[in-house]
C-alpha positions in Angstrom: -87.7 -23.9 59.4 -87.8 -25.7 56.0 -89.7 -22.5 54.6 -87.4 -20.6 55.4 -84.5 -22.2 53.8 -86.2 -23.0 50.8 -86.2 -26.4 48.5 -82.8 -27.4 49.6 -83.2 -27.7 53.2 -86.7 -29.5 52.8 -84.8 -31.8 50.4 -81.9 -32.3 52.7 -84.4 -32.9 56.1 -86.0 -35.5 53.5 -82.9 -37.6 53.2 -82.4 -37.5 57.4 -80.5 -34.0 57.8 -81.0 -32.7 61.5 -80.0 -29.5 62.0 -76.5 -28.5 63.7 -75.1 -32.0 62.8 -73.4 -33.3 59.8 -73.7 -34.4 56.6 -74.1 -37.9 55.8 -75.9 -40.8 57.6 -73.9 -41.1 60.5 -73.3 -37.1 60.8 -69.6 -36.9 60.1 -70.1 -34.6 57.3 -69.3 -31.2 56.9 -71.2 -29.0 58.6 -70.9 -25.2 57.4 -70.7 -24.4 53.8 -67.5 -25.1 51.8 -64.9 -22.2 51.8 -62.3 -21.1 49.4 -58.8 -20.4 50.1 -56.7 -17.8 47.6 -53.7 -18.9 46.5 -50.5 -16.3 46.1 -50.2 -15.3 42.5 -47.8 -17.7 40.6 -47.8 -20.3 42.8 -48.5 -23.8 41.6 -50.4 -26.8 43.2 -48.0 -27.5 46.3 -47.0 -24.5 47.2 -49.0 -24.0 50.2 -51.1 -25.6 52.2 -54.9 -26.1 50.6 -56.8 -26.6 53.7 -59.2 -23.8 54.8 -59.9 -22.9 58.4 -62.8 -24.9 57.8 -61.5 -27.9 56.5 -58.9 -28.0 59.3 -62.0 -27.4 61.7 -64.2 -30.4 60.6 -61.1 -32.8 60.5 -60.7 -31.9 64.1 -64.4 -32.2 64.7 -64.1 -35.9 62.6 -61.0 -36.9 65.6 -58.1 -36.8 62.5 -54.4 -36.1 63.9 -53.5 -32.5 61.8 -50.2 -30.5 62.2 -50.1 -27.5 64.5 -50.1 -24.0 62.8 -46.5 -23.3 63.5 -46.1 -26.8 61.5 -48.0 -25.2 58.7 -45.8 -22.3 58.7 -42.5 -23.8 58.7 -43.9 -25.7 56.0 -44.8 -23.2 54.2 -41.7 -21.6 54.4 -39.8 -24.0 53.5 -41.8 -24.0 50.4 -41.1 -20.6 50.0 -37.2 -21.6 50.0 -37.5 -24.4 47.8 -36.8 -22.9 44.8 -33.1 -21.8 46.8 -29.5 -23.6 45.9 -28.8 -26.2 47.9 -25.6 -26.6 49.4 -23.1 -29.3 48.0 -23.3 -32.7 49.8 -20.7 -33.7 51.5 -18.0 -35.7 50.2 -18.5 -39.0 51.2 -15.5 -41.4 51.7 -13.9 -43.2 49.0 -14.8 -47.0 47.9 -12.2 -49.3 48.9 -11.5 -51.1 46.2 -9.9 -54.6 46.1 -7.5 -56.2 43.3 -7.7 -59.9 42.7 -4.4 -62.0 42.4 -4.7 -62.1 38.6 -4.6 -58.1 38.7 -1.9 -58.3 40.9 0.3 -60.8 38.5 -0.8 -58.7 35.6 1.4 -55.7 36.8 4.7 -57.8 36.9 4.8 -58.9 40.8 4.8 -62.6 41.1 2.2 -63.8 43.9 3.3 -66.7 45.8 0.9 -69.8 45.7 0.3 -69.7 49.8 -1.1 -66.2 49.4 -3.3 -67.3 46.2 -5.0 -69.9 48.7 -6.4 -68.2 51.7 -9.3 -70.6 53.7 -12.1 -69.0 55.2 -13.0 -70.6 58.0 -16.0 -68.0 59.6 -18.6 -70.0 57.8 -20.2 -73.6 59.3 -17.9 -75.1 56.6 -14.5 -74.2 55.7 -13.6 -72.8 51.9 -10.6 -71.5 50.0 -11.1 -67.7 48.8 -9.0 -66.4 46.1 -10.4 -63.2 45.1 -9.3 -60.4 47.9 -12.8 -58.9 47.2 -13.9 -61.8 49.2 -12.8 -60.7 52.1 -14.9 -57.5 51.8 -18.1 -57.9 54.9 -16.6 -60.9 56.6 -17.8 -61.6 59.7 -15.4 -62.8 62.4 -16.3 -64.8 64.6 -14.7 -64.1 68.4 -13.4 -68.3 68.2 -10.3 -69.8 67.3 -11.3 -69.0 63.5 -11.3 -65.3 64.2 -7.7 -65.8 64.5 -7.5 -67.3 61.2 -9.1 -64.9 59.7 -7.4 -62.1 61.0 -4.2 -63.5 60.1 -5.5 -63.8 56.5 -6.3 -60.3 56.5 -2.8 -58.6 57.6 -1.9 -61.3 54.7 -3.9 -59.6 52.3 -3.0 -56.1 53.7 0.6 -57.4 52.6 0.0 -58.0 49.5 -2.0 -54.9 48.7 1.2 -53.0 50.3 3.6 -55.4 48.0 1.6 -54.4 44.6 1.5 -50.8 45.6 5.1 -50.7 46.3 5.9 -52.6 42.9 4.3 -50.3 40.9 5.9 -47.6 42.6 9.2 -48.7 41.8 8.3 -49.8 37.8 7.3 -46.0 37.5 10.6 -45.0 38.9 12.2 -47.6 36.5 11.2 -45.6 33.7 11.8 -42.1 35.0 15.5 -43.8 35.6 15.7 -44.9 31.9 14.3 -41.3 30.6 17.0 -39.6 32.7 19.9 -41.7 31.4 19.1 -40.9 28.2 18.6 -37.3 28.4 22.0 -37.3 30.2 23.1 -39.3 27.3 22.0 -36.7 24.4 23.4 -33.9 26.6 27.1 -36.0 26.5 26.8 -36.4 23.0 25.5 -32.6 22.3 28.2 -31.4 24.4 31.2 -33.7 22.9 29.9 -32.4 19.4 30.3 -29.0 20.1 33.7 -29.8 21.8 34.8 -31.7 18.4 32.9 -28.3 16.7 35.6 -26.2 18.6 38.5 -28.3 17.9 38.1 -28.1 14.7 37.4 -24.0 14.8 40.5 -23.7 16.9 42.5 -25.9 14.3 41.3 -23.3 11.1 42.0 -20.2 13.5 45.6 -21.5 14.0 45.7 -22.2 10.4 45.1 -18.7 9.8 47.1 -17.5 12.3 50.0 -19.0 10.6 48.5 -17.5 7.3 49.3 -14.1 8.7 52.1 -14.7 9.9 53.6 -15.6 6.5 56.1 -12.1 5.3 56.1 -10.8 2.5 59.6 -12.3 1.4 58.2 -16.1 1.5 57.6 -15.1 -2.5 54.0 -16.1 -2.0 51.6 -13.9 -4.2 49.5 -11.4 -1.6 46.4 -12.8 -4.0 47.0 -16.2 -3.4 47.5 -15.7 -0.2 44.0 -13.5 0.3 42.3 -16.4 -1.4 43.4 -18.7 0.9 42.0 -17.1 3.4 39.1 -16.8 1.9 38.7 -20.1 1.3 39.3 -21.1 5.6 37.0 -18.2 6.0 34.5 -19.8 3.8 34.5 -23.0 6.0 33.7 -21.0 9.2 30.9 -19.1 7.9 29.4 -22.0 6.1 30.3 -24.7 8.7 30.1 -23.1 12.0 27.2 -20.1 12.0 26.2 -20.4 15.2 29.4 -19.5 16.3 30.2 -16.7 14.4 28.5 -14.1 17.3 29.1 -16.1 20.5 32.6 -16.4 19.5 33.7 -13.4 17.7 35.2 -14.6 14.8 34.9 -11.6 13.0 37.6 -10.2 15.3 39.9 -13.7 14.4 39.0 -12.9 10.4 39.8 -9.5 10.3 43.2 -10.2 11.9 43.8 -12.6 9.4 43.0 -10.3 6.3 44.4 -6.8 7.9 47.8 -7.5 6.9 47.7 -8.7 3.4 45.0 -6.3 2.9 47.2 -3.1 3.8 50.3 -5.0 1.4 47.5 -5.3 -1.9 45.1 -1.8 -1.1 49.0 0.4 -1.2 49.3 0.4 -5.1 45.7 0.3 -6.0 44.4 2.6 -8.2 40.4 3.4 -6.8 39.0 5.5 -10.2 40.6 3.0 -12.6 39.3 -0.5 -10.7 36.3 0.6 -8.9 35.7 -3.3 -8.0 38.8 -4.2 -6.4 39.0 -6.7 -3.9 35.1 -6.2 -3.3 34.6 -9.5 -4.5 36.7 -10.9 -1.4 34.7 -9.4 1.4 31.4 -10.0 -0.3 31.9 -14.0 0.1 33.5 -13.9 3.7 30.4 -11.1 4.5 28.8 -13.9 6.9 32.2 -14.2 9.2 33.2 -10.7 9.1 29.7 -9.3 10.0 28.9 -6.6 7.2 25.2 -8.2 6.9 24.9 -8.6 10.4 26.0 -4.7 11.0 23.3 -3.8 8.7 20.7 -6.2 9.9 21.6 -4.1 13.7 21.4 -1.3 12.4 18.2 -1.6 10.8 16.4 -3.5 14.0 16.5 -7.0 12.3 19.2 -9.1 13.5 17.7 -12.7 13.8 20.8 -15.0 13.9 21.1 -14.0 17.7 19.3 -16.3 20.0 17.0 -15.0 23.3 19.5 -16.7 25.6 22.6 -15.0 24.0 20.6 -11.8 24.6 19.8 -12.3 28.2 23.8 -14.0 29.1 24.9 -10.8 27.5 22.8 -8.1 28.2 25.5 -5.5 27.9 26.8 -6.5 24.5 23.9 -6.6 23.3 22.3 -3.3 24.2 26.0 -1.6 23.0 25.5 -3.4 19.1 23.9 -0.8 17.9 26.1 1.7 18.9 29.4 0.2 17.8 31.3 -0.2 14.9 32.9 -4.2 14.3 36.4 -4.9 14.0 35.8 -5.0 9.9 34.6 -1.4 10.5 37.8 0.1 11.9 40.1 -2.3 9.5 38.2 -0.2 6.5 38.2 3.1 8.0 42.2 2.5 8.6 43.0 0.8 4.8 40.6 1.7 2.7 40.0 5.1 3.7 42.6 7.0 3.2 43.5 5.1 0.1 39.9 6.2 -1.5 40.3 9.9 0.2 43.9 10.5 -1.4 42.4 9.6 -5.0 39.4 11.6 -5.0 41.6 14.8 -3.6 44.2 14.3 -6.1 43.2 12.8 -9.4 39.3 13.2 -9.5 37.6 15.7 -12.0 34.8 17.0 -10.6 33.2 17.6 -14.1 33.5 13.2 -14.5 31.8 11.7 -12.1 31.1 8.6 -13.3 34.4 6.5 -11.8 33.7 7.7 -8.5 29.5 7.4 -8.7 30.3 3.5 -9.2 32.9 2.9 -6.9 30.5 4.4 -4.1 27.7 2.2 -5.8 29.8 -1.2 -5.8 31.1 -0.7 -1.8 27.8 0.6 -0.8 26.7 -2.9 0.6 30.2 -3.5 1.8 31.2 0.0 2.9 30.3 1.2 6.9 27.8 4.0 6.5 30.2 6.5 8.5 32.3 6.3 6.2 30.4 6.7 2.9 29.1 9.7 4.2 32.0 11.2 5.8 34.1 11.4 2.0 30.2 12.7 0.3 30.2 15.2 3.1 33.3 16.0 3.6 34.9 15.9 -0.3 32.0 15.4 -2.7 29.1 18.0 -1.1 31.9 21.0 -1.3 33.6 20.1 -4.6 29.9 20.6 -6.3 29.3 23.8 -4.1 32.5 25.3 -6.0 31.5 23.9 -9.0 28.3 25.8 -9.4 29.2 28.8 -8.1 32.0 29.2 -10.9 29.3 28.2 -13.5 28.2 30.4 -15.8 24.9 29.7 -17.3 25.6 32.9 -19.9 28.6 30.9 -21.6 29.0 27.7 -23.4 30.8 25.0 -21.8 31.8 21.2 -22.7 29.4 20.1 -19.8 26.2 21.5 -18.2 25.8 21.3 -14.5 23.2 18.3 -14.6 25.4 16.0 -15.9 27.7 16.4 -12.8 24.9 16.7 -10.4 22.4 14.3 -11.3 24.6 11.5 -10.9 25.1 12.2 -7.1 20.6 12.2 -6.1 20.6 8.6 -5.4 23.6 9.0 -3.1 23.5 12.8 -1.7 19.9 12.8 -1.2 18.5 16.0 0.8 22.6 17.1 0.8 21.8 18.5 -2.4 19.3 20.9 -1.4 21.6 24.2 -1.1 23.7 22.9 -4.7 20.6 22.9 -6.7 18.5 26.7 -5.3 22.3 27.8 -6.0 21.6 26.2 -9.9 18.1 27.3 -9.9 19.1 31.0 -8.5 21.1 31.4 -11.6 18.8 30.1 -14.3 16.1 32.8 -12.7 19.2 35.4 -12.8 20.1 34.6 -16.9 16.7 34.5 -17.6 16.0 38.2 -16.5 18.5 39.2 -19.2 18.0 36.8 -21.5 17.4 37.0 -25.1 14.5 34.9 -25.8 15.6 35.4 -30.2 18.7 33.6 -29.2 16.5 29.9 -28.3 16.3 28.1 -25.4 19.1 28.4 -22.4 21.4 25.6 -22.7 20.9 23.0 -20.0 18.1 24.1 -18.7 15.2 21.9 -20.1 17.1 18.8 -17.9 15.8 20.4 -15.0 12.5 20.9 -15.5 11.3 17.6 -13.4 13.7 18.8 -10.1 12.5 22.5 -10.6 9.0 21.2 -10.9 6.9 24.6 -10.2 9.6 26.7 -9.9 10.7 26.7 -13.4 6.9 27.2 -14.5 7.0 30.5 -12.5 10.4 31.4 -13.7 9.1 31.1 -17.6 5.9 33.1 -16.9 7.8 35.7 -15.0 11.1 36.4 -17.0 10.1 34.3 -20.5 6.6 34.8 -21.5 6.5 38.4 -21.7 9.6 38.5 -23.8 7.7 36.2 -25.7 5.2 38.2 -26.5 7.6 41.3 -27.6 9.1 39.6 -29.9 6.3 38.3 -32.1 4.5 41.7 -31.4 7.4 43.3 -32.7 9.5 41.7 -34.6 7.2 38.9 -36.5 5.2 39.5 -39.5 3.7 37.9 -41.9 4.5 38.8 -45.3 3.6 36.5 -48.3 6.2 37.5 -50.7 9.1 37.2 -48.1 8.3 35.2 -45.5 10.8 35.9 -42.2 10.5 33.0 -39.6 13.5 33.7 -37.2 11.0 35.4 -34.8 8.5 32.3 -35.0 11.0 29.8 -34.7 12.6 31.0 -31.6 9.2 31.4 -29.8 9.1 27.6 -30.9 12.0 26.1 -28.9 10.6 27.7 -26.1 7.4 25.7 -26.0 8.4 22.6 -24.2 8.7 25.1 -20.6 4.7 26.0 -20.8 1.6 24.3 -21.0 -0.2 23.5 -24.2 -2.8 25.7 -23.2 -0.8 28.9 -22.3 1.3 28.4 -25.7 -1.3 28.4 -27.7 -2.8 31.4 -26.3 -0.1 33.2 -27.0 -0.3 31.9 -30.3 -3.6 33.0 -30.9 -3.5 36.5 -29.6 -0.3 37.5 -31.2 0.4 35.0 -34.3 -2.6 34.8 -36.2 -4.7 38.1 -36.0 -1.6 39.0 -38.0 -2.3 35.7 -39.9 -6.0 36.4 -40.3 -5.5 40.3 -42.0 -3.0 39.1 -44.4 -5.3 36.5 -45.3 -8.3 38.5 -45.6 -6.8 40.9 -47.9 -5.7 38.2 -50.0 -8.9 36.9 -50.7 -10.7 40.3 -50.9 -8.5 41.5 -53.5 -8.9 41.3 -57.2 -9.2 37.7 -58.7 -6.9 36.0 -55.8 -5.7 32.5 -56.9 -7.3 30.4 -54.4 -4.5 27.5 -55.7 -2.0 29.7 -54.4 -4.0 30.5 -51.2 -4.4 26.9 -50.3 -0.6 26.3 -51.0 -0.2 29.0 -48.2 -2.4 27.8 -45.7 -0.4 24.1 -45.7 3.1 25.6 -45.7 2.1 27.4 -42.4 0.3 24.4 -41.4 3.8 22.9 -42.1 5.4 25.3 -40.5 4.0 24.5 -36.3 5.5 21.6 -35.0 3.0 18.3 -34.5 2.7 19.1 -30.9 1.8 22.9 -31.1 -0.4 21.9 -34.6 -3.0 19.4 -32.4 -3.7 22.3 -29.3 -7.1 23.2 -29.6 -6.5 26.5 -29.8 -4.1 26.3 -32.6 -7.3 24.1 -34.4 -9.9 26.0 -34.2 -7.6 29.8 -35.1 -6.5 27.3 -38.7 -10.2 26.4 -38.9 -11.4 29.4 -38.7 -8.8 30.6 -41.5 -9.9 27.6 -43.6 -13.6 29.0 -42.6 -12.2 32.1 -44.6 -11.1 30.9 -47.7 -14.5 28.6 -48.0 -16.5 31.3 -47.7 -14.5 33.3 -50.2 -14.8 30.6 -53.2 -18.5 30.5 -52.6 -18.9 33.9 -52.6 -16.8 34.4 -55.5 -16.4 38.0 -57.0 -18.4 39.0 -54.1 -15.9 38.1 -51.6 -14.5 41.6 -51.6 -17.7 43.3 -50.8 -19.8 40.6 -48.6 -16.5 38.8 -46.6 -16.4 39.6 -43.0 -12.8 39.5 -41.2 -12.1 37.1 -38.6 -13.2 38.9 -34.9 -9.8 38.8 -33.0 -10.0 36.6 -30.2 -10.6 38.5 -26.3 -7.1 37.4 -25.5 -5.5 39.5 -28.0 -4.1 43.1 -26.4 -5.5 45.7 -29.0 -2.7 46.7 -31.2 -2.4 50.4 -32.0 -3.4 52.4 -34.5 -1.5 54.4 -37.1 -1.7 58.2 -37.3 -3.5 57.7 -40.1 -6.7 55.7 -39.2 -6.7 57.5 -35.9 -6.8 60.8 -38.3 -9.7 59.1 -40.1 -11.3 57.6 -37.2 -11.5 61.8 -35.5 -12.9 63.4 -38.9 -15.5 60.6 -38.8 -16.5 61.6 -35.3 -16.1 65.2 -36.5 -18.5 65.0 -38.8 -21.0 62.9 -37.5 -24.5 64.8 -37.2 -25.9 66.0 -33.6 -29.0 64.5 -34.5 -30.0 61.4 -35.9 -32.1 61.9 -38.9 -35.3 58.8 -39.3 -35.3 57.4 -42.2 -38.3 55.3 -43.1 -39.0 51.5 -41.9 -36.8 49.1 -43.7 -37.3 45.8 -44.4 -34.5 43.8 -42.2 -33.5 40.9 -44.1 -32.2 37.9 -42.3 -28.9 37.3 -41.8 -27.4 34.5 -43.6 -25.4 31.9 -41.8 -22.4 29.4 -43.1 -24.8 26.6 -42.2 -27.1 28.0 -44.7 -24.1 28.3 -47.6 -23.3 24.7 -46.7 -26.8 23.5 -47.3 -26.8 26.2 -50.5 -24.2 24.4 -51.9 -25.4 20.7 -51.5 -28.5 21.8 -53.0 -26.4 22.9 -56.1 -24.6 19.6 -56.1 -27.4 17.3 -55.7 -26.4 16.4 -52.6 -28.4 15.5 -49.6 -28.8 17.8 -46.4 -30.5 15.6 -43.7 -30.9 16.9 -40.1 -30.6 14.5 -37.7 -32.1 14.0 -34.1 -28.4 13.6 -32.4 -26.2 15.7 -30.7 -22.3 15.5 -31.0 -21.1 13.9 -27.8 -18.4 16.3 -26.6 -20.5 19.7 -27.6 -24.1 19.0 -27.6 -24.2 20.7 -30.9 -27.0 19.2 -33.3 -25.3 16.6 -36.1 -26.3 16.6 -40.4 -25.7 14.2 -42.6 -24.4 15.1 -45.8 -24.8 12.0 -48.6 -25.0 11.7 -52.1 -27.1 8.6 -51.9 -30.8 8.8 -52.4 -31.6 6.8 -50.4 -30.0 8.9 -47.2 -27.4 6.5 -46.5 -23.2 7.2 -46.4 -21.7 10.0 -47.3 -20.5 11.6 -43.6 -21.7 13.6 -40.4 -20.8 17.1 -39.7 -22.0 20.1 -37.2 -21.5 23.8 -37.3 -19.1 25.0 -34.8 -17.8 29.0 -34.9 -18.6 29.2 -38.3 -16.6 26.2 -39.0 -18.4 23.0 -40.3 -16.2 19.7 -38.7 -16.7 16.4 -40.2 -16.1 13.0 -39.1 -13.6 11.7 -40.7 -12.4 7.8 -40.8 -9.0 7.5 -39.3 -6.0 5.0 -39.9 -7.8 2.1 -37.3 -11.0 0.3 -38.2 -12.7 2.4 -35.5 -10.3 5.4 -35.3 -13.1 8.7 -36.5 -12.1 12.1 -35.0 -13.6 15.3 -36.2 -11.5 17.7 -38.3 -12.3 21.1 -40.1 -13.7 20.6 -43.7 -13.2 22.4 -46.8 -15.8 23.2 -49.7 -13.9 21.1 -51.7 -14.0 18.0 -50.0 -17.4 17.8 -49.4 -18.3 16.2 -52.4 -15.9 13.7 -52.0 -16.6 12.6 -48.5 -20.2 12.6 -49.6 -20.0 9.8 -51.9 -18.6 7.7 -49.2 -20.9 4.4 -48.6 
């Protein structure tokens, strides 16, 4: 049996073991081998029960009391639940609380000395309590005592009852005393605004008298109107608030109506454009006109939320309806203005009438402003321009009539100004461009904006063209510039740009031939040349002189004549002419060089005979008679490694100094060398065309 267990169970029947009994000495040991029990995933110590079947088996077998299996369940159920809310506790029954006498006494009610004594006589010896908390567990005894002390209980009960009521009636106390003086501000609000309205019904009656006042009491109406004024001041000044609530604009208007309709009879509106205007501006409070324009425009804040919701209806009407003040002016001042500007207004001077609408325009109802510039101003300019002729010259031009009326007419003026801009386009189809510019016409070049641009280009430019095609030319020994100067006054209608291409295809080709023949011919005097190429230089205005077309077409002239002093005596057989530009329209040919031009055809061979390989010698470039020439001055050519910052074209340096310094850049542009030359500012260099005979000059610079 111990064999076939092996060493343990021979060591174990060494120490006493007997088989199918216990561990231990007296056998209450465990008796099968010790099991393990798998705990649920995530479950710490607690959470279940630990005991295996076994262990609850040998604690039976050892006589200990264990819970049943449905115990164990519920248990560990309720260990599953543990982790659930609880539910809130219920509310347990308030403390009773107990005040001693001194509390009491401290909130103001007097305690009387029998209650501050109370003898408790439920003890084997009789004592005086005086603190109420005393009380509090006090046995009583079912003996004469217990009679006492029930007696000194509905005492204290009294008391408790007295204190609470006392309180009670100190907090009502002071709700009393708030209330009598709310009552009391609301008295005194209410007898201010009665002394407020007394004294607003005293200036009414005032005024009322004012108005009452005729005309034979010898009074002055202005003295009278200031009056007024001056009570009208008060009110607006004094008594805002009640300006809406009260309609006082209806009371003021009343009061000025009638010496308003005695002063507005003789008044003269084109000659004193500011009359009376000064009145209504400082009574504009009372008689609404800011308050009209603040409705209108959605941002009336002197009415209060409550006005709005006691008088819904007025209030939703505002918008739609004119004041008192509105009707007075549409009844005085209306017709007054209307019979003036019917009867004694020049359409052709609109000045007087342009301020008067400009001084009433904060003062004046908007219907009415519009009805006498719809009604009386809108058709007067209608007329106006449709008797205008632009062909003729008259004392004023239609912009100086119209203009003044944008700020005030607005979009009105649409159909007046495509009538103006219909007839400009109309004269300018017939228009003789030798004649100038059309009078008037450059004033409206900001309202015609585009328009005028195409009108120019369609009717102008072309006529342009004819007539320096046809009727310029340039001639050295008489020198007409009728042609050129009317081209001139037109400039200010196109862009720099499209000017000077005009300029360049039919001004200087014309330029360029007369000068190349100059300089070609027999022993030209180049003084006289240059004297020529300033006075046309002289000749283009400052504006058409800085285009860069207009630059470059001089510079290349000024290319010319270099070229022809270097070459000398050569000039006539080696100078090329200036290629006219693409833009240029090829001009035709006389009878005779088209003559010429067919016998050369004519005669050319069928064939082309081979001559023998010729040497092709390079062709020289103006760079290289530029360097030529410095080399024949002693003066330095240095290449540098920069470009020009607007081109990209490679930059030299042309000096005098030895040591490479000075002297000035240039680069070769069109066969044109530009310099950079130092300007009126300290750091004012732009580039400009130079001429053979400044180069040594400008190279001597340091």
């Amino acid at each position: 049996m111990t064999s076939s267990y092996g060493k343990g169970a021979s060591m174990f029947a060494k120490m006493g073991y007997v088989e199918g009994q216990g561990l231990g000495a007296d056998g209450r040991g465990i008796l099968n081998p010790i099991e393990q029990k798998i705990r649920a995933g995530r479950l710490g110590l607690g959470g279940m029960k630990e005991k295996t079947k076994q262990a609850v088996d040998e604690a039976r077998r050892r006589g200990e009391q264990l819970e049943s299996s449905e115990d164990e369940d519920k248990a560990d159920a309720a260990s599953r639940t543990k982790s659930r809310p609880k539910k809130e506790p219920t509310r347990r029954k308030p403390k009773v609380t107990y005040r001693t006498v001194e509390e009491i006494e401290a909130s103001g009610l007097p305690v009387p000395e029998l209650w501050k004594n109370i003898v408790d006589m439920t003890g084997p010896e009789a004592k005086v309590l005086s603190d109420m908390s005393d009380f509090k567990g006090i046995q009583v005894p079912s003996t004469d005592e217990a009679e006492n002390a029930r007696l000194a209980e509905l005492a204290r009960r009294d008391l408790e009852m007295y204190a609470d009521e006392w309180q009670s009636l100190q907090a009502r106390r002071k709700w009393i005393g708030m209330e009598e003086d709310r009552i009391t501000t609301n008295i005194d609000s209410e007898n201010q605004k009665i002394e407020r309205l007394a004294r607003i019904v005293e200036i009414v009656n005032s005024l009322h008298l004012m108005a009452q006042e005729s005309e034979s009491s010898g009074k002055d109406p202005l003295a009278r109107l200031e009056d007024v004024c001056r009570k009208l001041e008060i009110l607006q000044f004094q008594y805002p608030e009640e300006i809406e609530k009260l309609r006082l604009d209806d009371m003021a208007v009343a009061a000025l109506h009638p010496i308003l309709r005695q002063l507005i009879a003789p008044w003269d509106p084109l000659a004193d454009h500011t009359y009376l205007q000064e009145y209504f501006m400082r009574c504009q409070t009372v008689l609404r006109i800011q308050l009209r324009n603040n409705i209108t425009d959605g941002t009336d804040d002197t009415t209060s939320t409550d006005d709005i919701f006691m008088y819904p209806k007025r209030h939703s009407t505002a918008k739609n309806r004119a004041t008192l003040f509105d009707s007075m002016m549409a009844e005085i001042w209306l017709p007054q203005v209307r019979r003036a500007m019917q009867n004694e207004w020049d359409m052709h001077e609109p000045s007087s009438l342009v301020l008067l609408f400009e001084d009433w325009q904060n003062v004046l109802p908007p219907f009415i402003q519009s009805q006498l510039l719809e009604q009386i101003v809108l058709p007067r300019l209608q007329s106006a321009v449709s008797d205008w002729n632009p062909r003729k010259r008259h004392s004023s031009q239609p912009h100086q009539w119209i203009f003044p009326w944008m700020p005030l007419l607005g979009d009105h003026l649409k159909t007046v100004i495509g009538d103006v801009r219909h007839k400009f386009s109309s004269v300018m189809r017939d228009w003789d461009v030798a004649k100038g510019g059309i009078d008037g016409l450059d004033a409206w070049s900001e309202v015609f904006g585009k328009d005028l641009d195409a009108m120019v280009m369609r009717h102008i430019y072309p006529k342009l063209v004819a007539l320096l095609r046809a009727e310029f030319q340039v001639n050295p020994a008489d020198q007409n510039l009728d042609a050129l100067v009317a081209a001139f006054k037109w400039r200010g209608y196109f862009k720099s740009s499209k000017f000077s291409t005009l300029l360049e295809a039919e001004f200087f080709p014309k330029w360029w031939d007369v000068l190349f023949l100059w300089l070609t011919s027999e022993q030209p005097d180049f003084t006289e040349v240059n004297e020529w190429y300033k006075f046309w230089q002289d000749q283009f205005p400052r504006d058409v002189r800085d285009a860069p077309g207009v630059r470059s077409a001089f510079a290349k002239g000024l290319n010319l004549i270099n070229q022809a002093v270097y070459l000398g005596p050569q000039a006539a057989a080696e100078l090329k002419p200036i290629v006219e530009p693409a833009v240029k329209e090829p001009r035709k040919k006389s009878k005779s060089t088209r003559r010429d031009e067919s016998e050369q055809r004519g005669s050319k061979p069928a064939f082309k005979v081979e001559n023998a390989p010729q040497e092709v010698m390079p062709e020289s470039t103006f760079k290289d008679v530029v360097e030529d020439y410095c080399m024949q001055n002693n003066l330095l050519f240095i290449p540098l490694r920069q470009a020009q910052e607007t081109l990209g074209l490679p930059l030299y340096r042309i000096t005098a100094s030895a040591s490479g310094r000075g002297g000035f850049l240039c680069y070769f542009d069109s066969e044109i060398l530009w310099a950079k030359m130092r300007g009126a500012g300290e750091h004012q260099l732009e580039w400009e065309p130079l001429d053979f005979d400044e180069i040594e000059e400008l190279a001597q610079l340091k």
